[in-house]
NUNU-759014 format. One record per residue (C-alpha): x, y, z; residue in three letters. Coordinates in nm, 3 decimals, padded with zeros to 5 digits. Layout:
[rec [X,Y,Z],"ala"]
...
# end
This chain:
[rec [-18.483,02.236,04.311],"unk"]
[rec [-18.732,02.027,04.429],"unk"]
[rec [-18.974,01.761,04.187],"unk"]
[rec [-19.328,01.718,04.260],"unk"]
[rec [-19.408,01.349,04.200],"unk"]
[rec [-19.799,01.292,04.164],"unk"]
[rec [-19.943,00.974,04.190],"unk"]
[rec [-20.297,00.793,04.237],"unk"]
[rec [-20.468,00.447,04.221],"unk"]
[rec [-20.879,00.452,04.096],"unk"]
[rec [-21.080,00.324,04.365],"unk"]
[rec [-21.274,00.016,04.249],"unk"]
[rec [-21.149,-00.319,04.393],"unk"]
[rec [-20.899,-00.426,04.646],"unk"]
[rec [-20.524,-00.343,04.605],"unk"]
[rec [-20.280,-00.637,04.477],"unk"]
[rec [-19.939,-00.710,04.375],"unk"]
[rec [-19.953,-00.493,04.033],"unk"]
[rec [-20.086,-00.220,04.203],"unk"]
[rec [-19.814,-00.193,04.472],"unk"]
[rec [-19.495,-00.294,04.242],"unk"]
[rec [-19.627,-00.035,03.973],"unk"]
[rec [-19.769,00.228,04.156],"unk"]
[rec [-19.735,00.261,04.537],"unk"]
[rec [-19.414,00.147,04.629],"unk"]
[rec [-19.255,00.355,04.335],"unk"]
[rec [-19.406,00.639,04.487],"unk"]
[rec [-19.323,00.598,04.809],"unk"]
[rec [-18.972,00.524,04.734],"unk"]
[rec [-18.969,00.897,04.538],"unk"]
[rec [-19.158,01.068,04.833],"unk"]
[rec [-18.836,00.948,05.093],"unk"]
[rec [-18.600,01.164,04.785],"unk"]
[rec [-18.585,01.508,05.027],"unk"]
[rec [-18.584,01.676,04.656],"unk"]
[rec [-18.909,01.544,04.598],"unk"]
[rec [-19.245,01.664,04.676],"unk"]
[rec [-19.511,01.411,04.692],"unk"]
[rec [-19.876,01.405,04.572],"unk"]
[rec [-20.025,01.103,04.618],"unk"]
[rec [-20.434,01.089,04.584],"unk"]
[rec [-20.698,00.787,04.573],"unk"]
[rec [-20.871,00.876,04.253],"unk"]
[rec [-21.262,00.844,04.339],"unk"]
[rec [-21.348,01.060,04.108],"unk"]
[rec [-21.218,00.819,03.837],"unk"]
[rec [-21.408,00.554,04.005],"unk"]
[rec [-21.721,00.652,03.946],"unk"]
[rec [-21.631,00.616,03.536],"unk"]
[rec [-21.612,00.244,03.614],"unk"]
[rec [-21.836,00.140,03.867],"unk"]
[rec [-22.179,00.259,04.004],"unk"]
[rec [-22.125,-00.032,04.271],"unk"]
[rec [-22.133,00.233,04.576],"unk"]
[rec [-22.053,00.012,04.829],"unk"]
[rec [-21.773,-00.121,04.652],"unk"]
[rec [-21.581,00.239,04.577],"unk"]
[rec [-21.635,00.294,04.964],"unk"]
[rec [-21.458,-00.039,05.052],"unk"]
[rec [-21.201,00.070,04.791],"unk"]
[rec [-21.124,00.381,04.922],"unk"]
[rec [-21.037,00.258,05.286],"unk"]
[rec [-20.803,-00.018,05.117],"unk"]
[rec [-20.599,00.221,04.931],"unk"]
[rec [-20.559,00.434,05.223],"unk"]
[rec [-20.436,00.187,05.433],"unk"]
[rec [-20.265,-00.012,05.177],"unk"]
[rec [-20.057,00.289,05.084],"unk"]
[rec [-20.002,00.375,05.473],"unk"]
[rec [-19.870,00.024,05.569],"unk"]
[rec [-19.658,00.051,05.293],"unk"]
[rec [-19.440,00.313,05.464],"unk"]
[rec [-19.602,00.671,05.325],"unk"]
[rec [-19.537,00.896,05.543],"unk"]
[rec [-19.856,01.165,05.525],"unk"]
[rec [-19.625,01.462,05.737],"unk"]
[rec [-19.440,01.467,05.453],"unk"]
[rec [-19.578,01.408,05.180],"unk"]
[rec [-19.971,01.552,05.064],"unk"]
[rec [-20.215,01.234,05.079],"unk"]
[rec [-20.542,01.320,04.985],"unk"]
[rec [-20.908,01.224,04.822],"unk"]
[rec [-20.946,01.332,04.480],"unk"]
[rec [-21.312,01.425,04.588],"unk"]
[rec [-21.235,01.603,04.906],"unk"]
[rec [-21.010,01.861,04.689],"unk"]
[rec [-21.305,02.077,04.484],"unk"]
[rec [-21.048,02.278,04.272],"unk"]
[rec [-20.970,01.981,04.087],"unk"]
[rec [-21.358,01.929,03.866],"unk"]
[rec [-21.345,02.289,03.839],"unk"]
[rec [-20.993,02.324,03.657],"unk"]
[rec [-21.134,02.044,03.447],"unk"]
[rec [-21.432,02.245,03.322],"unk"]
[rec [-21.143,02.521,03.250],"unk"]
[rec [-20.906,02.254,03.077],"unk"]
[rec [-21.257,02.090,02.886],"unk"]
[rec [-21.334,02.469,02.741],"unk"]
[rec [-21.004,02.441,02.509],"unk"]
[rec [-20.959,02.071,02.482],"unk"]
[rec [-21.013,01.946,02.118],"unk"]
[rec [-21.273,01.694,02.078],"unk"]
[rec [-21.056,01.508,01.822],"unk"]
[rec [-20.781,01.488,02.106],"unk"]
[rec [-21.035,01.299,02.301],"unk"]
[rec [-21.122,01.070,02.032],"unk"]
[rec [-20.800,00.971,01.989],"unk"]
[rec [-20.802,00.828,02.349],"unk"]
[rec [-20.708,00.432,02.395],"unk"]
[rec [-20.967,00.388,02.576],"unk"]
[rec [-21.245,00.538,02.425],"unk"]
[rec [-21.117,00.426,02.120],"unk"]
[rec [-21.087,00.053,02.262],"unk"]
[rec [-21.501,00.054,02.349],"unk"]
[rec [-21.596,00.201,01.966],"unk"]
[rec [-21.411,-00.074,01.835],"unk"]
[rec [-21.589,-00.311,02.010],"unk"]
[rec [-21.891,-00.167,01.952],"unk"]
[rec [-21.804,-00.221,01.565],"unk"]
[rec [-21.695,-00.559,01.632],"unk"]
[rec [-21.993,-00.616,01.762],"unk"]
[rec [-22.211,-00.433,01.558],"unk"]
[rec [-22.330,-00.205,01.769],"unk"]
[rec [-22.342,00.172,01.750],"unk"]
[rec [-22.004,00.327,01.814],"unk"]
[rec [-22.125,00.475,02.139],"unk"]
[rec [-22.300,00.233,02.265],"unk"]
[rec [-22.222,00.250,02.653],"unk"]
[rec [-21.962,00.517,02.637],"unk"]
[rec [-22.067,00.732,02.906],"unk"]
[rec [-21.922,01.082,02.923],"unk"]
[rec [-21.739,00.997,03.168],"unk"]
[rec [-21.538,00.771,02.959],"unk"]
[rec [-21.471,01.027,02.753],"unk"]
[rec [-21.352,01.285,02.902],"unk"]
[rec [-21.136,01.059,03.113],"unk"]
[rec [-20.838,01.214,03.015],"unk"]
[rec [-20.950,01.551,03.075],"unk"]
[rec [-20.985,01.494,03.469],"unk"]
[rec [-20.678,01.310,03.487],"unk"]
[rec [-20.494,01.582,03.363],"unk"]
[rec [-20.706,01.846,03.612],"unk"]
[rec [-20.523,01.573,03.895],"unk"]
[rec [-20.208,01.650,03.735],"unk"]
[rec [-20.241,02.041,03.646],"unk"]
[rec [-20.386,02.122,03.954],"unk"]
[rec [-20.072,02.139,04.155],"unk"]
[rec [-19.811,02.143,03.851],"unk"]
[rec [-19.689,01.838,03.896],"unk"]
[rec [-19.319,01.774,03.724],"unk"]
[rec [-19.347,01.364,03.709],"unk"]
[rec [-19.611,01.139,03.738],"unk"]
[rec [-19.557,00.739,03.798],"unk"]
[rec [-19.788,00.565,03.527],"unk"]
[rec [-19.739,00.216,03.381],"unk"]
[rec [-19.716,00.201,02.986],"unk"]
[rec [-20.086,00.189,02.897],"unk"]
[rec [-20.105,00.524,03.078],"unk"]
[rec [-19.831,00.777,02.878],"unk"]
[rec [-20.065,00.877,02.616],"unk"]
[rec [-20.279,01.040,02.881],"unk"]
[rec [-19.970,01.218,03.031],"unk"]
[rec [-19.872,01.347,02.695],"unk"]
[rec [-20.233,01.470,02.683],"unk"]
[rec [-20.211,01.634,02.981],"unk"]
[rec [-19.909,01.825,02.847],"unk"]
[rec [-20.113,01.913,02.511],"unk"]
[rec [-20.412,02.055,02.741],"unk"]
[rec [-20.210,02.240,02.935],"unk"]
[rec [-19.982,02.424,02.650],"unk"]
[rec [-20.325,02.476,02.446],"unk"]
[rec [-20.426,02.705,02.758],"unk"]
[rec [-20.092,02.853,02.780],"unk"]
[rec [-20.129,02.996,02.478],"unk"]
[rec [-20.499,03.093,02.428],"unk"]
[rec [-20.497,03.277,02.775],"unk"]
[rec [-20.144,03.419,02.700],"unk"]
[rec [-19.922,03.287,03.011],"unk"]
[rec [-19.723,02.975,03.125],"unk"]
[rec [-19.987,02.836,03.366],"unk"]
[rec [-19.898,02.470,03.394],"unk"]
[rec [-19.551,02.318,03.364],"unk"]
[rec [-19.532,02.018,03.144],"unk"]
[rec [-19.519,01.703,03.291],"unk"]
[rec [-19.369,01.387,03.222],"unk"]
[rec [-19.435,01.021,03.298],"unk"]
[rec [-19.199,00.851,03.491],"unk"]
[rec [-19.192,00.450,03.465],"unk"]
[rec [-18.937,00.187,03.631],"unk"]
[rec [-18.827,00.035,03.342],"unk"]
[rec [-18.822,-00.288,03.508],"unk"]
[rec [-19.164,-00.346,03.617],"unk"]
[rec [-19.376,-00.102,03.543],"unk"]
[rec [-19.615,-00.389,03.455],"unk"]
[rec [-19.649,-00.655,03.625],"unk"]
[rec [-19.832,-00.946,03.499],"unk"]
[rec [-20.080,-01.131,03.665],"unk"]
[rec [-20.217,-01.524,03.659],"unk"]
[rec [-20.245,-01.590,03.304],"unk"]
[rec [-19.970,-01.376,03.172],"unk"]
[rec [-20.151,-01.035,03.116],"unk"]
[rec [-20.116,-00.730,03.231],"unk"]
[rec [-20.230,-00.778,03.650],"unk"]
[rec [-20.543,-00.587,03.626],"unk"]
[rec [-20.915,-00.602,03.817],"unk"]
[rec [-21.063,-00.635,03.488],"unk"]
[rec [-20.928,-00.941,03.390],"unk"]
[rec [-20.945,-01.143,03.706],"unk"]
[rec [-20.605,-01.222,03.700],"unk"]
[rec [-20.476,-01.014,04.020],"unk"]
[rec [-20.308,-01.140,04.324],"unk"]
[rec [-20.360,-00.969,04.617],"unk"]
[rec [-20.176,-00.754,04.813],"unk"]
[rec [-20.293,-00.794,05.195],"unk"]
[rec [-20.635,-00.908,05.203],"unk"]
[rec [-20.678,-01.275,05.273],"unk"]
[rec [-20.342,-01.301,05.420],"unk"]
[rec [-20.083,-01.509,05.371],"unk"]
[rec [-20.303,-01.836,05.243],"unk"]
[rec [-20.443,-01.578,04.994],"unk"]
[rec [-20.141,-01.466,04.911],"unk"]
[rec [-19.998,-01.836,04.801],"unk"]
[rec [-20.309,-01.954,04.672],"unk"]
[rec [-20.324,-01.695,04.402],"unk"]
[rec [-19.901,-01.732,04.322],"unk"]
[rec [-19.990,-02.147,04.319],"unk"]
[rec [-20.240,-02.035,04.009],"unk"]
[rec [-20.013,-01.870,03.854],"unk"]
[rec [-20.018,-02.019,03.431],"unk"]
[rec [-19.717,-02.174,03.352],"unk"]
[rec [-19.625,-02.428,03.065],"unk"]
[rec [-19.595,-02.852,03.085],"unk"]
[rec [-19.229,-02.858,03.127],"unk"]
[rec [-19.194,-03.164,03.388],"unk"]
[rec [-18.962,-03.097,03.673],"unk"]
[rec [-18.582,-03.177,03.579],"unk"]
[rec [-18.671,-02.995,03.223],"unk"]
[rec [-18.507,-02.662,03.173],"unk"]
[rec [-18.751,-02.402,03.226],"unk"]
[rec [-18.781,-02.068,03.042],"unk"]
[rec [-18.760,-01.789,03.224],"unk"]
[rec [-18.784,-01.529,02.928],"unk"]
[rec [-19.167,-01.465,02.879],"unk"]
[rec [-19.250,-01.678,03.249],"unk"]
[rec [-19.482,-01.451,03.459],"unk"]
[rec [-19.359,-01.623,03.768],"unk"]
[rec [-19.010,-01.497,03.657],"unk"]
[rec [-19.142,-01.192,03.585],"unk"]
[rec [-19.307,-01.131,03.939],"unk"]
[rec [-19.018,-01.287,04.107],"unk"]
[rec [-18.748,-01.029,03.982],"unk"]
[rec [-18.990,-00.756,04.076],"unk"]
[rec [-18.911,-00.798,04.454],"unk"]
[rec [-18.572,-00.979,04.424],"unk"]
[rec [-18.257,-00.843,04.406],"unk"]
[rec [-17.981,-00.872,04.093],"unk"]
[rec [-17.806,-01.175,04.278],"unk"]
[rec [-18.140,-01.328,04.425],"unk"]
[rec [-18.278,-01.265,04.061],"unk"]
[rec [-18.014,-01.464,03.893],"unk"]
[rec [-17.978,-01.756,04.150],"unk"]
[rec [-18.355,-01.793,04.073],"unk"]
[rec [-18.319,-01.790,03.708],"unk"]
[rec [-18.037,-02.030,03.659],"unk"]
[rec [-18.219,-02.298,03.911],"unk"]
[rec [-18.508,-02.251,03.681],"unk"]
[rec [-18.276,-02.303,03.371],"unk"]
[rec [-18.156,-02.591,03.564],"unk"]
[rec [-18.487,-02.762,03.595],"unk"]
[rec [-18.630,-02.648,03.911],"unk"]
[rec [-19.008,-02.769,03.890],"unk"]
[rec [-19.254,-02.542,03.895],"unk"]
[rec [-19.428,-02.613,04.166],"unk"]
[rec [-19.109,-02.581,04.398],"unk"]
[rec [-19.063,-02.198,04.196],"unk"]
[rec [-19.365,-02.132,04.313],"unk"]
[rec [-19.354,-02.181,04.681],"unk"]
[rec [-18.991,-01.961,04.611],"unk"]
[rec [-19.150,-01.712,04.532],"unk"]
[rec [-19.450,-01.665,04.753],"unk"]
[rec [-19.168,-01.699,05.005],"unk"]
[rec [-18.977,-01.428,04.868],"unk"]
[rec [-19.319,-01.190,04.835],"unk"]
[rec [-19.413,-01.298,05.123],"unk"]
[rec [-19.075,-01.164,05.310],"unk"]
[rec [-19.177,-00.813,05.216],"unk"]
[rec [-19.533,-00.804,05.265],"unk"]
[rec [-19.561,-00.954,05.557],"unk"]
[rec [-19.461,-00.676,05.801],"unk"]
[rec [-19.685,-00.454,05.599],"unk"]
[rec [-19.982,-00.652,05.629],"unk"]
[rec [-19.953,-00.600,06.051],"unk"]
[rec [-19.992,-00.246,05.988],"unk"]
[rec [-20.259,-00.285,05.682],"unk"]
[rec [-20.446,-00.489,05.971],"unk"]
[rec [-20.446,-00.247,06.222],"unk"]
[rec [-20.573,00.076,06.008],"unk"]
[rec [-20.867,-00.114,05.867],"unk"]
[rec [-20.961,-00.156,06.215],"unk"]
[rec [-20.909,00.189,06.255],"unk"]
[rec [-21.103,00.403,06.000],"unk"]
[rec [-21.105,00.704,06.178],"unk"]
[rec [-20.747,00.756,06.193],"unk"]
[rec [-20.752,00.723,05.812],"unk"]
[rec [-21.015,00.996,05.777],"unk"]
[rec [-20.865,01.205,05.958],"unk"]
[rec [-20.533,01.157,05.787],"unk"]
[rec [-20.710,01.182,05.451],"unk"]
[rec [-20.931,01.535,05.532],"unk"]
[rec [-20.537,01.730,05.679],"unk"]
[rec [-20.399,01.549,05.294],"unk"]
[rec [-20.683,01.719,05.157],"unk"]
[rec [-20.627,02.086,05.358],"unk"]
[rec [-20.286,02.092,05.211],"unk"]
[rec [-20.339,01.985,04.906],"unk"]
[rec [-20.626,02.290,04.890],"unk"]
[rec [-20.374,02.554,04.976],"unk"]
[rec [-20.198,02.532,04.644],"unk"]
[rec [-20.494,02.377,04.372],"unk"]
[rec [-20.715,02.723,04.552],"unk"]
[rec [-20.479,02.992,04.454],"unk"]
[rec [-20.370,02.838,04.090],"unk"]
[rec [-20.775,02.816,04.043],"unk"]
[rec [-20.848,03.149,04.143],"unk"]
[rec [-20.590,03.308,03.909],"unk"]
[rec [-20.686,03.071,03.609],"unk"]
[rec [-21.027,03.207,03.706],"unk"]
[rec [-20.888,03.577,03.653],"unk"]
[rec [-20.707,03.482,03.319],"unk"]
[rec [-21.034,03.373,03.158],"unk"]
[rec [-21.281,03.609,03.311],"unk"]
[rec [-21.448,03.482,03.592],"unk"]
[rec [-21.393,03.804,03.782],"unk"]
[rec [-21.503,03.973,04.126],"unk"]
[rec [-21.722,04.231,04.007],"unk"]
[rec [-21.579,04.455,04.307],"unk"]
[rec [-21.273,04.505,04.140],"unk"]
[rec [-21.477,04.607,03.760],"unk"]
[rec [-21.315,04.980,03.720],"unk"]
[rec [-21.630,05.207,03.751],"unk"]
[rec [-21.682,05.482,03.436],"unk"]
[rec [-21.637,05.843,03.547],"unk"]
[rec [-21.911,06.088,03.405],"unk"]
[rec [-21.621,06.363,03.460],"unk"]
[rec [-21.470,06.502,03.140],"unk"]
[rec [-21.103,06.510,03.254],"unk"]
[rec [-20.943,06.170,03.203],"unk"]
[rec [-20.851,05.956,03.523],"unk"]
[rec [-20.513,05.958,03.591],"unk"]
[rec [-20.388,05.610,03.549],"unk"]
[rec [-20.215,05.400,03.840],"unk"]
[rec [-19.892,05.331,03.829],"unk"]
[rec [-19.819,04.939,03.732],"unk"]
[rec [-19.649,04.760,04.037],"unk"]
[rec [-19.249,04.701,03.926],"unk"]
[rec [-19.120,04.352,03.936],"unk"]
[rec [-18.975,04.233,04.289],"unk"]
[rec [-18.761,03.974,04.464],"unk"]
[rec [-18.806,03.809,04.740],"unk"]
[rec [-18.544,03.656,04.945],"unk"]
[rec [-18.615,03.327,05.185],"unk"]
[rec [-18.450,03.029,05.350],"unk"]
[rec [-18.534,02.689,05.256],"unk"]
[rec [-18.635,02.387,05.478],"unk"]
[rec [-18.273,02.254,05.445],"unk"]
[rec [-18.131,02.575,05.610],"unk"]
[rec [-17.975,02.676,05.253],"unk"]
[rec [-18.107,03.057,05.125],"unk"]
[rec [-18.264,03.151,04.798],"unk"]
[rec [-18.416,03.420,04.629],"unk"]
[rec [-18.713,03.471,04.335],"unk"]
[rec [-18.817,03.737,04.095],"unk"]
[rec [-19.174,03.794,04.047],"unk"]
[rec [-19.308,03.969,03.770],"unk"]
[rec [-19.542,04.273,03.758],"unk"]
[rec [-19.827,04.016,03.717],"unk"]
[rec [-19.737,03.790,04.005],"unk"]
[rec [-19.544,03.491,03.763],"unk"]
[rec [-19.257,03.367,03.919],"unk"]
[rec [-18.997,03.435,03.676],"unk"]
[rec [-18.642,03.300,03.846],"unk"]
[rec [-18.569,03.116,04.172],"unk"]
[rec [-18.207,03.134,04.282],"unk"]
[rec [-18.014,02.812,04.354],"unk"]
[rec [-17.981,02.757,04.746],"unk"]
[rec [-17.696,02.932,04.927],"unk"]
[rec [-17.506,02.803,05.237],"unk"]
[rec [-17.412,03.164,05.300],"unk"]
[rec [-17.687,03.417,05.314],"unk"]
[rec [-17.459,03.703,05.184],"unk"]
[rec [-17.416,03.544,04.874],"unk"]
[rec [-17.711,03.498,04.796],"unk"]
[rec [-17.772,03.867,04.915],"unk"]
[rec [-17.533,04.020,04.672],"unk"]
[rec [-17.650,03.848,04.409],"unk"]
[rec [-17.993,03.919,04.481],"unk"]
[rec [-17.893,04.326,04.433],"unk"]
[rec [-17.712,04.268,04.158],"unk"]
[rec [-18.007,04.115,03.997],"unk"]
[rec [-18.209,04.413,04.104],"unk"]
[rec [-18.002,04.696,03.930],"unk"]
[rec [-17.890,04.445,03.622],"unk"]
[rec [-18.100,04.549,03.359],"unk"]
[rec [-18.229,04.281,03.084],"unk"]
[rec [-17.935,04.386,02.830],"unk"]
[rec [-17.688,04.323,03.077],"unk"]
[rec [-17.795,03.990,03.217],"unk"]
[rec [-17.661,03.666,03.070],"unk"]
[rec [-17.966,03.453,02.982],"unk"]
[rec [-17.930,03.148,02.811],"unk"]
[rec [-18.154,02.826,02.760],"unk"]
[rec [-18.051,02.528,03.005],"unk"]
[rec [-18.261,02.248,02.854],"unk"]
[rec [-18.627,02.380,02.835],"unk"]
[rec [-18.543,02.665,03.126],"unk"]
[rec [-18.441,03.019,03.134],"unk"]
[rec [-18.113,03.018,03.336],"unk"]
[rec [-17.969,03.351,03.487],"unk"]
[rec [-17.527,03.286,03.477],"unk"]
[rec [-17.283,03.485,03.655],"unk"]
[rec [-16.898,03.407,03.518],"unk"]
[rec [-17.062,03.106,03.320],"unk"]
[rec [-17.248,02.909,03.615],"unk"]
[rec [-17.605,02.889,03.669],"unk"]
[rec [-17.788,03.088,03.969],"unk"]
[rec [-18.107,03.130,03.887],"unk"]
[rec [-18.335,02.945,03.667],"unk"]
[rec [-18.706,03.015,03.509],"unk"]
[rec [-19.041,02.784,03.489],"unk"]
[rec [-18.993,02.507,03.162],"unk"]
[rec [-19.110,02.592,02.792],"unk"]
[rec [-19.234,02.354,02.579],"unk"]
[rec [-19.052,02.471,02.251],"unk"]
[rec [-18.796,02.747,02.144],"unk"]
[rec [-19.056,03.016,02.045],"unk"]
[rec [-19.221,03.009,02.433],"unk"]
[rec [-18.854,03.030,02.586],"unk"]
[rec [-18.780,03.301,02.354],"unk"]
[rec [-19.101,03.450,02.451],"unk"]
[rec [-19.043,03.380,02.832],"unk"]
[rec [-18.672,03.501,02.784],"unk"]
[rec [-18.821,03.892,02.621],"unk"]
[rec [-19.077,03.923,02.952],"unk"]
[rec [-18.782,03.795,03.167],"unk"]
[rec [-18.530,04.137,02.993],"unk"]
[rec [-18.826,04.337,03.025],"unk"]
[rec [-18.913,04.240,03.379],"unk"]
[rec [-18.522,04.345,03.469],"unk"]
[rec [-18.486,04.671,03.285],"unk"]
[rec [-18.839,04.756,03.522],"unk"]
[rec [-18.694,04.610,03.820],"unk"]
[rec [-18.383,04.825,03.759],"unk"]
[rec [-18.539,05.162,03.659],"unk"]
[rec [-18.786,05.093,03.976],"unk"]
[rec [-18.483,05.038,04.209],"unk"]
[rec [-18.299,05.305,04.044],"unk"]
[rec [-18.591,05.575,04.137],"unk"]
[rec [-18.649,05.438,04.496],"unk"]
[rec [-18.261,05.490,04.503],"unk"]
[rec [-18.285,05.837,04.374],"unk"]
[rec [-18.616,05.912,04.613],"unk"]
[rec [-18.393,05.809,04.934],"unk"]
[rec [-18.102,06.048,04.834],"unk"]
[rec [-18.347,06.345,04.797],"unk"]
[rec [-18.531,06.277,05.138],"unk"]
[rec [-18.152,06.193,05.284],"unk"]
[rec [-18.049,06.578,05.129],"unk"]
[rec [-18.409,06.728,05.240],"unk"]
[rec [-18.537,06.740,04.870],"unk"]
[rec [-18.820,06.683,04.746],"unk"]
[rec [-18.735,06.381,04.461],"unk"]
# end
């Protein structure tokens, strides 16, 4: 089953070494995974929260893109795409703001971070908190909702606004009565998910502490590492390698046995001057065939747009539809499908709800699958792939004349899973908790006893017409 990794960098500066060890080549790593299914998106939107410097987010926005190119993302297969270019994605926020709790939102680091400086200071609590600001987390977690994305790459600082993402989405779940959004869940490399910059803190923009990634070259490049804060110890003296940035920057691009030859010259006395030509050497290695490429597309803008505006087509395909039925689910329907009050006495006959259905297919790798849909459209199981299509076939009519009494459901971790003799074959969307699986696990019995009385009577219908009766 594949993943859908989503990723995205705010658009306000130019990209550097935190950005790519924490962010982009994470990422890209995950989008070469053929069980993944990469999102990655420059967040503009976001950009405006922090800067009204226009020329500045435009500059931005053509770094990223060829920052992230250069670094080996492949746009064919993965979805690479403008957060502003992709409409659906302020509109599901003004859906997800409608049931998102204020005190959630005050409860936000940063948000929280300005009114106590405010205080500090003091200032009114709001003083300078734009809107924006505040409902931060709100649009991240349209970026994130938008196309159900199952992990999303964030450093540290970021999980609480993952983990509101997850309590926006379930809140909608349940006030408009179906499992919309899957729950997503941060995914950090445990190793360097933050990197730290010249003086020791977290590499960031804000603090002036960044080293960059391609721009300036390679004298840049080791002019920022040759700044890099480190303590008196004279060459000869062991060094410390436990809370050294350089170490720490080092063993983000090193390998195990690189990492430890490094570490036990610096216990040895290595000077730090010498460490740091090491490592801008060792950076250097890496970047520097990226950097020929980085060159090439800034020189080259047009290629990027156009790049960035096919990212953005696909990336519409599946936000549009999700919109348009969250649009259903709270009302904001096409008045051409309103039923229209008969002034006749008798009573209208009713229409006959649409049955369940499957829907057999073959996968990209060649392997073949099946799903169940619900009356309503919900996807309610998707097979595990096949190698030989009349397996898959036989289990797909067995599923159809089943019934939900006979059919062994069970919970496998947050999912509905459909077993045959005790292995898994099918399995359903995640829950959050027990009561929505049972929940999900009564429509999923309900949806089969339909799906087998409707395949029962189009069974029966065939015999008649086969005999010349009328069923």
């Amino acid at each position: 089953m594949h993943t859908r990794v989503l990723t995205g960098i705010t658009t306000t500066g130019t990209p550097h070494l935190g950005n790519y060890v924490g962010a982009i080549r994470p990422a890209i790593q995950a989008s070469r995974d053929p069980n993944v299914d990469a999102f990655y998106f420059m967040a503009d939107y976001h950009a405006l929260i922090k800067s009204d410097d226009a020329d500045r987010v435009e500059a931005s926005r053509l770094m990223i893109t060829a920052s992230w190119l250069a670094a080996g993302l492949d746009p064919e297969r993965t979805t690479f795409y403008r957060q502003s270019d992709v409409p659906e994605v302020p509109e599901l926020m003004w859906l997800l703001t409608c049931v998102t709790s204020k005190g959630l939102l005050n409860r936000a680091h940063a948000y929280k971070a300005a009114v106590d400086r405010n205080i500090e200071n003091q200032e009114d609590a709001d003083a300078g908190v734009t809107a924006g600001l505040y409902m931060y987390p709100v649009l991240m977690a349209a970026d994130i909702l938008a196309f159900n994305a199952n992990k999303v790459p964030v450093g540290r600082d970021q999980i609480q606004h993952i983990e509101m993402a997850r309590d926006i989405a379930q809140r909608f779940n349940h006030t408009y009565g179906r499992e919309f959004f899957v729950m997503p869940e941060a995914l950090i490399e445990e190793q360097v998910a933050t990197l730290p910059g010249l003086d020791g803190r977290k590499m960031s923009k804000s603090y002036d502490n960044t080293i960059p990634l391609f721009e300036g070259g390679p004298k840049a490049l080791r002019e920022a590492i040759m700044k890099i804060v480190t303590d008196s110890r004279a060459p000869g003296e062991p060094k410390d390698t436990e809370d050294s940035a350089l170490f720490t920057i080092y063993k983000a691009f090193a390998s195990p046995a690189e990492t430890a030859a490094f570490a036990e010259a610096l216990h040895g006395g290595l000077g730090w001057g010498e460490a740091k030509q090491v490592l801008f050497e060792r950076v250097d290695a890496e970047v520097a065939p990226m950097r020929e490429r980085y060159d090439a597309l800034m020189a080259s803008p047009g290629q990027m747009e156009d790049i960035l505006l096919a990212g953005a087509a696909k990336a519409r395909a599946i936000a549009g539809p999700l919109v348009e039925t969250l649009r259903e689910a709270v009302g904001l329907r096409s008045a051409r499908h309103k039923p229209v009050a008969h002034q006749a006495s008798a009573t209208p006959e009713a229409p006959k709800a649409k049955p369940p259905r499957l829907a057999s297919f073959r996968d990209s790798d060649g392997t073949f699958r099946f799903r169940l849909f619900g009356a309503d459209g919900e996807e309610l199981l998707l097979s595990v792939p096949f190698t030989d299509p009349k397996a898959a076939g036989a289990l797909r009519q067995t599923l159809s004349t089943l019934g939900g009494a006979q059919a062994n459901i069970a919970s496998e971790g947050d999912r509905l899973a459909w077993l045959v003799d005790g292995k898994v074959v099918a399995t359903g969307d995640s829950y959050p908790d027990a009561a929505a699986r049972t929940g999900a696990s009564e429509r999923l019995r309900a949806a089969l006893d339909a799906l087998a009385s409707a395949t029962a009577e189009e069974a029966a219908a065939k015999a008649a017409q086969a005999s010349g009766q009328r069923p």
